[in-house]
C-alpha positions as CSV (number, residue, x, y, z in Angstrom):
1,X,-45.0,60.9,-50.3
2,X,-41.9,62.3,-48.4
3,X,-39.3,60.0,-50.4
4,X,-41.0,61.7,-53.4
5,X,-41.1,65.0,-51.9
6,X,-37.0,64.3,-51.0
7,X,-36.5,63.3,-54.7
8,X,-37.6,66.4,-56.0
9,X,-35.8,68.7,-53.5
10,X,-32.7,66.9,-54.7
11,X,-33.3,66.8,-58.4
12,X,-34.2,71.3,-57.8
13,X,-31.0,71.2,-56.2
14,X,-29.1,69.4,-58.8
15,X,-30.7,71.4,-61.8
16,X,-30.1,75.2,-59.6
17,X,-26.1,74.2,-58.9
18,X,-26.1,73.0,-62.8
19,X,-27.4,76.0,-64.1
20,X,-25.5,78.3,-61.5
21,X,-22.6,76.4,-63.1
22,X,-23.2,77.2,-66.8
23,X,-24.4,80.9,-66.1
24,X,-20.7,81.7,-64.5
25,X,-18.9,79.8,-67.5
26,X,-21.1,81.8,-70.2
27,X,-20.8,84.9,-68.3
28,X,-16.9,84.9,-68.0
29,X,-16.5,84.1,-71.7
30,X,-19.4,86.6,-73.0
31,X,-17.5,89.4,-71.0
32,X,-15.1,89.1,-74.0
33,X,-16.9,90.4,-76.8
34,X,-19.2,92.7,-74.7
35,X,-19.7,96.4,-75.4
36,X,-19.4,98.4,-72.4
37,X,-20.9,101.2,-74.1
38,X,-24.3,100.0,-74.4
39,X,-27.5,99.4,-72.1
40,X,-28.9,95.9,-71.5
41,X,-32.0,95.8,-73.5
42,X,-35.6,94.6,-71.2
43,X,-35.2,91.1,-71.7
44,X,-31.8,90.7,-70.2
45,X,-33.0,92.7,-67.5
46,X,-35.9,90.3,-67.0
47,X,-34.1,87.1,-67.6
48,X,-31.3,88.6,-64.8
49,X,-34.5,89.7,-61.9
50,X,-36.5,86.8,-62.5
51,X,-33.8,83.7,-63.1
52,X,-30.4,84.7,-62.4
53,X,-29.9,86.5,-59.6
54,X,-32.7,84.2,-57.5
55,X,-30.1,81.2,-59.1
56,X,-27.1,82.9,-58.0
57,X,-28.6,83.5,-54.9
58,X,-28.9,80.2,-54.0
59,X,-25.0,79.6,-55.7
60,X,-23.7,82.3,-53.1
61,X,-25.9,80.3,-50.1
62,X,-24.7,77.1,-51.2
63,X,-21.1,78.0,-51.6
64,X,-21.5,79.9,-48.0
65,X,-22.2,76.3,-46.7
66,X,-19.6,74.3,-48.7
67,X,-16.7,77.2,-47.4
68,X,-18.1,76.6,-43.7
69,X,-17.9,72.8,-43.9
70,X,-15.0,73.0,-45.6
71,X,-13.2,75.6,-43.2
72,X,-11.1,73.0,-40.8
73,X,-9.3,71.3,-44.2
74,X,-9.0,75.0,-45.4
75,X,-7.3,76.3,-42.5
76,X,-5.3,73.2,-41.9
77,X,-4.3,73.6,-45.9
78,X,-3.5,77.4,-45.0
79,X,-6.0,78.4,-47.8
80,X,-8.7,80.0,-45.7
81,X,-8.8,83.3,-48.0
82,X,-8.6,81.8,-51.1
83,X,-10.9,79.3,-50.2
84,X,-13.5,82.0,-49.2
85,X,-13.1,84.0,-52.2
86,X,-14.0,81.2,-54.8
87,X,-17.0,80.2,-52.6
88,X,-18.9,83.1,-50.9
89,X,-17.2,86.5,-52.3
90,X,-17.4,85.9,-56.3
91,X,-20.8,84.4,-56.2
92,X,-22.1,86.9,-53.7
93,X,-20.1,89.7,-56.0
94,X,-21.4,88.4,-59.1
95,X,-25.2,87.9,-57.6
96,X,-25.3,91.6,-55.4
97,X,-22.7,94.0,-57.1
98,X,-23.1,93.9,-60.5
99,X,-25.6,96.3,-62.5
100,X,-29.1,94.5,-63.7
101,X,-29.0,93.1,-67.2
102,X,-25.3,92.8,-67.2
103,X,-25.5,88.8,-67.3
């Protein structure tokens, strides 16, 4: 029971860091052909509440971690602030900053 229970905590963790993968990559290229000028209809604002921004959430979290265990090799690299901004700022910026519906 708790080697299935680990299993399935891994393969959830696997599937949110996949999918917090994609969403960045389709956001970056739909901000292309996007029109400022309009309002994001209900269903992108329920699809951004309900699944992204909880998926995201866990991205910034994740990449919070990843920057802190990564922090000696980062500071000994002399790439502390760039390190931090790929991994906490954009995903926390991109999760807490941006208006709802705007995926």
């Amino acid at each position: 029971m708790k080697n299935a229970n680990r299993k399935l905590i891994t393969y959830f963790m696997a599937f949110t860091l996949a999918l917090g993968s994609l969403s960045i990559a389709t956001s970056a290229s739909a901000g292309e052909t996007y029109d400022f000028n309009s309002k994001p209809g209900a269903g992108y604002v329920l699809l951004d509440s309900l699944l992204m921004r909880p998926v995201m959430l866990v991205g910034t979290v994740v990449g919070a971690a990843t920057f802190l265990v990564s922090l000696p090799f980062s500071a000994l690299g002399g790439n502390v602030g760039e390190s931090a901004e790929t991994l906490v700022l954009e995903p926390a910026q991109y999760t807490f900053l941006r208006p709802l519906g705007e995926i």
